[in-house]
ZADO-1210 file (C-alpha; in nm, 4 decimals, padded with zeros to 6 digits):
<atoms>
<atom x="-02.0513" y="-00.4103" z="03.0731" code="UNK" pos="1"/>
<atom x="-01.8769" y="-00.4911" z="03.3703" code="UNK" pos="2"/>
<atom x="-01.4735" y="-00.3554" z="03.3916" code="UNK" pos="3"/>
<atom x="-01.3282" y="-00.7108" z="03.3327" code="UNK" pos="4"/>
<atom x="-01.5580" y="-00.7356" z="02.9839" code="UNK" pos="5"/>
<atom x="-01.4587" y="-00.4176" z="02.9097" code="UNK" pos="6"/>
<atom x="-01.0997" y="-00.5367" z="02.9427" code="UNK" pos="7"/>
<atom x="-01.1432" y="-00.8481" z="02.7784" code="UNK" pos="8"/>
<atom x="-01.3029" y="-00.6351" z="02.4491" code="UNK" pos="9"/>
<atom x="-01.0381" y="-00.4052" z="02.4604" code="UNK" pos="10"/>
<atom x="-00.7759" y="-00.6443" z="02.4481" code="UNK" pos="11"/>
<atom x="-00.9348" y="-00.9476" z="02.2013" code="UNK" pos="12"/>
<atom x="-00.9919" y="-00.5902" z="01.9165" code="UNK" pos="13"/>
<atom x="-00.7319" y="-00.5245" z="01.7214" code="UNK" pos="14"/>
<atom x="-00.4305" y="-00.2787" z="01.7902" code="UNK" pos="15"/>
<atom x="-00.4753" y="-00.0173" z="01.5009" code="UNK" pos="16"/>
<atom x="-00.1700" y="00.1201" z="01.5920" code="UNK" pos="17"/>
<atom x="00.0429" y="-00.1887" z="01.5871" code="UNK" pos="18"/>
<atom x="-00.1601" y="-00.2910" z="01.2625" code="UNK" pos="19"/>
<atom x="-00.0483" y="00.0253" z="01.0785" code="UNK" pos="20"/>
<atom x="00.3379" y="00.0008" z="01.2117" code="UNK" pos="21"/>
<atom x="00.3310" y="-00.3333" z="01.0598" code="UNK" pos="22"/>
<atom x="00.1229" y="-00.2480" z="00.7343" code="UNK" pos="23"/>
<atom x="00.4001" y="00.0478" z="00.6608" code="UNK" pos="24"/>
<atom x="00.6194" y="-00.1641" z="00.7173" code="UNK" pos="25"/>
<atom x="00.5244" y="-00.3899" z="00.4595" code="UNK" pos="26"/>
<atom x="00.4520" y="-00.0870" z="00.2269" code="UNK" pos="27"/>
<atom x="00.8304" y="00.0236" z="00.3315" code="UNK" pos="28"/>
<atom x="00.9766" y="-00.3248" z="00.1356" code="UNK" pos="29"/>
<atom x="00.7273" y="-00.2605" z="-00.1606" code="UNK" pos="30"/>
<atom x="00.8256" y="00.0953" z="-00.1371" code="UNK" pos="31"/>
<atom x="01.1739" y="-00.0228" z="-00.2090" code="UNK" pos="32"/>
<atom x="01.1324" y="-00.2466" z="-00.4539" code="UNK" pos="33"/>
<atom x="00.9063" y="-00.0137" z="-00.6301" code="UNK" pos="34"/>
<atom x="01.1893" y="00.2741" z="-00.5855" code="UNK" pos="35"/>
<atom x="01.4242" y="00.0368" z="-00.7333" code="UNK" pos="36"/>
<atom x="01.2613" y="-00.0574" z="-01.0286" code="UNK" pos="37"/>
<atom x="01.1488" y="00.3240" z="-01.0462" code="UNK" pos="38"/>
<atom x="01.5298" y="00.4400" z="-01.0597" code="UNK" pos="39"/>
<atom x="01.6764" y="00.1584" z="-01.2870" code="UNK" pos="40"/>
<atom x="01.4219" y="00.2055" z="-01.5044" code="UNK" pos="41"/>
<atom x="01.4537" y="00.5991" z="-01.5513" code="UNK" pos="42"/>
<atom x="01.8076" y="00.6060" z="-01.4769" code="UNK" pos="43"/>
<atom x="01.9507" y="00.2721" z="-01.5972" code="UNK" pos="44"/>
<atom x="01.7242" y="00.2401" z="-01.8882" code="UNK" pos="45"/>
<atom x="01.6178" y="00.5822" z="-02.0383" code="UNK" pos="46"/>
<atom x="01.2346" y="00.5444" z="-01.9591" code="UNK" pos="47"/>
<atom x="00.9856" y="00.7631" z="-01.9032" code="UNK" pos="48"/>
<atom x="00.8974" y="00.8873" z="-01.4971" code="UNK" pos="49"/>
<atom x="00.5560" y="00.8356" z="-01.5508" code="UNK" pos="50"/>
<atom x="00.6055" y="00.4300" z="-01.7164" code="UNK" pos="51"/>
<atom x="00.8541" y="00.3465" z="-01.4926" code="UNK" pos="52"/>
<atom x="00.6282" y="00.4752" z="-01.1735" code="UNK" pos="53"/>
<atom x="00.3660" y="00.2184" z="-01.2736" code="UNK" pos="54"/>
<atom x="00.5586" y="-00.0652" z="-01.3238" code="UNK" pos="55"/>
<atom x="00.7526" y="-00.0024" z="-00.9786" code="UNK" pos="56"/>
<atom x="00.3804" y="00.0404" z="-00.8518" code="UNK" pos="57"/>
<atom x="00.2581" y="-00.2921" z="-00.9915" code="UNK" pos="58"/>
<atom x="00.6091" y="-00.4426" z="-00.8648" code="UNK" pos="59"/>
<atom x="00.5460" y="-00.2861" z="-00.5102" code="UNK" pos="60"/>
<atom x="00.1267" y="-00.4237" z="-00.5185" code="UNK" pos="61"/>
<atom x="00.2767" y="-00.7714" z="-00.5917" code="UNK" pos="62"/>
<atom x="00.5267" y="-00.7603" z="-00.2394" code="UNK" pos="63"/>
<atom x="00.2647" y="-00.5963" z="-00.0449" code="UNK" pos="64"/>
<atom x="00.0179" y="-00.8355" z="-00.0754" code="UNK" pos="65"/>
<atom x="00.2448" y="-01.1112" z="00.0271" code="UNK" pos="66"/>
<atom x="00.3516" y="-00.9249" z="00.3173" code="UNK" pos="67"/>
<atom x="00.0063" y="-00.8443" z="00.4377" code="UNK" pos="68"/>
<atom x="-00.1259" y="-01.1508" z="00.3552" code="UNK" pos="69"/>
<atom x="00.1025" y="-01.3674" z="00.6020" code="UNK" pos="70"/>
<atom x="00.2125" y="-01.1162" z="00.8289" code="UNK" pos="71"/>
<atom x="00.0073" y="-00.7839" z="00.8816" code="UNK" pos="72"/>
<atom x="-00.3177" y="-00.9112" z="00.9178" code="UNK" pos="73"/>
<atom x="-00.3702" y="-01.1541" z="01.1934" code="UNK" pos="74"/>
<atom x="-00.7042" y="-01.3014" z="01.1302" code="UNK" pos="75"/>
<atom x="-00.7827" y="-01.3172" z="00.7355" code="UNK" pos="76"/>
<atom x="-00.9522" y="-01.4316" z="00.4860" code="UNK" pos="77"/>
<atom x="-00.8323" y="-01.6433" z="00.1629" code="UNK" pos="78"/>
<atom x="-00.6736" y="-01.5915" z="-00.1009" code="UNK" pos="79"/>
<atom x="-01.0023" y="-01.5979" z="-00.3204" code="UNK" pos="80"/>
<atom x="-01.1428" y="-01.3255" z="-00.0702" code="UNK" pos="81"/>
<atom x="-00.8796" y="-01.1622" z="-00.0288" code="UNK" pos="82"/>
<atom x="-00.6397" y="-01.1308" z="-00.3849" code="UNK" pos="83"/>
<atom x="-00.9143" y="-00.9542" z="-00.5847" code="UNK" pos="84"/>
<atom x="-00.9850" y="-00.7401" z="-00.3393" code="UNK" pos="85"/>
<atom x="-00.6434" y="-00.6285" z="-00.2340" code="UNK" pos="86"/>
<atom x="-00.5553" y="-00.5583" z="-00.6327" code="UNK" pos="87"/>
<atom x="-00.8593" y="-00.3973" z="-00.6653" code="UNK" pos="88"/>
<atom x="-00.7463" y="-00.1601" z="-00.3820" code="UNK" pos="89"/>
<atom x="-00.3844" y="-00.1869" z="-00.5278" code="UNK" pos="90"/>
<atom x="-00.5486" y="-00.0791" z="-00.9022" code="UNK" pos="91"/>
<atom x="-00.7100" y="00.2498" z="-00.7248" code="UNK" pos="92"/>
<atom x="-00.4041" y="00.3346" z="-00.5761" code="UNK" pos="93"/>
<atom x="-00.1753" y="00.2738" z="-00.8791" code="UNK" pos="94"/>
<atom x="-00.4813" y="00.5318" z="-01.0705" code="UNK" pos="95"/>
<atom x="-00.3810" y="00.7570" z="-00.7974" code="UNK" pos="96"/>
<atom x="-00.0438" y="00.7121" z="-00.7971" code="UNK" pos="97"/>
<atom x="-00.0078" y="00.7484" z="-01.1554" code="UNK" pos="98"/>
<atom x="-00.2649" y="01.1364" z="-01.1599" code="UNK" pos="99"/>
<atom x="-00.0163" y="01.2433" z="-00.8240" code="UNK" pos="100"/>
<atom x="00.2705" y="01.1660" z="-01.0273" code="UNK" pos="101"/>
<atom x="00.1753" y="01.3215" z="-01.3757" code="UNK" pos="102"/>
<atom x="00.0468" y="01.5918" z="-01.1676" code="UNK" pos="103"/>
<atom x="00.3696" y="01.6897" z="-00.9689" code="UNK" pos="104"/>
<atom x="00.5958" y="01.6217" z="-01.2566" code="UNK" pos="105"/>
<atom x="00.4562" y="01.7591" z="-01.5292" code="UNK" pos="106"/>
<atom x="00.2183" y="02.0386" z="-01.3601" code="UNK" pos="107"/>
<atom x="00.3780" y="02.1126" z="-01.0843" code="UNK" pos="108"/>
<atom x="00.7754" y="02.0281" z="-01.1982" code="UNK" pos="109"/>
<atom x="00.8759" y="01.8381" z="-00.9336" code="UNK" pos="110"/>
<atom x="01.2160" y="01.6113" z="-00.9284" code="UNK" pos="111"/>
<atom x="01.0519" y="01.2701" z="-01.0101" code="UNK" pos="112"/>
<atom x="01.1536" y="01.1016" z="-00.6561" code="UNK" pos="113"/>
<atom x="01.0042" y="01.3824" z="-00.4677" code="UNK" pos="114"/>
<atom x="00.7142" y="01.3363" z="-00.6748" code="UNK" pos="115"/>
<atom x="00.6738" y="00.9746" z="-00.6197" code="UNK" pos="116"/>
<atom x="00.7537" y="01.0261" z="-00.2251" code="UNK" pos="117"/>
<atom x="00.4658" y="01.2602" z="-00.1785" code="UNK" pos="118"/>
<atom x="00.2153" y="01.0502" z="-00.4106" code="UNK" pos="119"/>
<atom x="00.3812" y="00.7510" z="-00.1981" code="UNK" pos="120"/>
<atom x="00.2351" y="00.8655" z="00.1544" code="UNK" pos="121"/>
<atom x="-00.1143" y="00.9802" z="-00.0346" code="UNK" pos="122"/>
<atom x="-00.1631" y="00.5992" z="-00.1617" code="UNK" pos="123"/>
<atom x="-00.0158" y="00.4598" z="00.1839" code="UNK" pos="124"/>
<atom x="-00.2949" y="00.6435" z="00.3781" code="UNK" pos="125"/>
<atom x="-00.5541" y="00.5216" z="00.1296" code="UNK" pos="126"/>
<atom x="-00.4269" y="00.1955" z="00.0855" code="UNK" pos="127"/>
<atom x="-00.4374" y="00.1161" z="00.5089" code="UNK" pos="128"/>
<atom x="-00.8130" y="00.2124" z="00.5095" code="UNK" pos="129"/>
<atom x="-00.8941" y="00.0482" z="00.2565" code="UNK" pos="130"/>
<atom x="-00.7556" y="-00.2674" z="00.3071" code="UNK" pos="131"/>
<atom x="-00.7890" y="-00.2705" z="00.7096" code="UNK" pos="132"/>
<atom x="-01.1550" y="-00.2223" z="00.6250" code="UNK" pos="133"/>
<atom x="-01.1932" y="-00.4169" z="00.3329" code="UNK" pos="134"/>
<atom x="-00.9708" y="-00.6782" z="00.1915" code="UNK" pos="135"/>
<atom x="-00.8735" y="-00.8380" z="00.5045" code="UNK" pos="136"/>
<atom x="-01.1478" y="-00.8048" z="00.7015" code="UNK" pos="137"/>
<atom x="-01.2970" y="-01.1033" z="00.6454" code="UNK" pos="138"/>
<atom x="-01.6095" y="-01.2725" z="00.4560" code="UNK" pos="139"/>
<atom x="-01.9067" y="-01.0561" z="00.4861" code="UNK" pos="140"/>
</atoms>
């Protein structure tokens, strides 16, 4: 491959980098809405860490995919590619989530928002893999 192909490749793949800025980004506004419900619920409302972590996590899915969809991924596929896939992804991390929470609460007695900040950046890292590699990738 001559220097200007190699150029050319370099610059038409994708910036992994500048994907992942913009993917925790996304995850940054469904970490705050998720952290929102998260603290009204448990604070506001009496519930339990544990129910109010999942429903901030299904909250948090919901705004993520929208985000990715139209602004993360530049080349993608539809919405009947892409929505099962990305819940599917979404439904693993809210299982691990939901284990790294009861875990660090109730095993390991942490304060419920450091919990939920450490099982935050566990799912984040999972969730960009699988999602750069999977639900957005395209058809196969």
């Amino acid at each position: 491959m001559t220097k200007t192909l190699q150029v050319a490749a370099v610059e038409e793949s994708p910036n992994v980098w500048r994907v992942f800025l913009r993917f925790a980004s996304a995850g940054a506004v469904g970490t705050t809405a998720h952290y929102l419900l998260l603290v009204t619920l448990v604070s506001g409302l009496g519930a339990s860490a544990f129910g109010a972590s999942v429903a901030g996590s299904l909250l948090g899915a919901l705004v993520n995919y929208l985000i990715n969809y139209f602004w993360v991924f530049a080349t993608r596929p539809g919405h009947r590619h892409a929505l099962p896939r990305f819940f599917a992804v979404a439904a693993v991390g809210l299982g691990v989530n939901a284990l790294a929470m009861y875990l660090l609460v109730s095993v390991a007695a942490l304060h419920y928002l450091l919990a939920q900040v450490l099982a935050t950046l566990l799912v984040l890292g999972m969730g960009f893999l699988l999602n750069a590699n999977w639900t957005f990738r395209g058809k196969p």
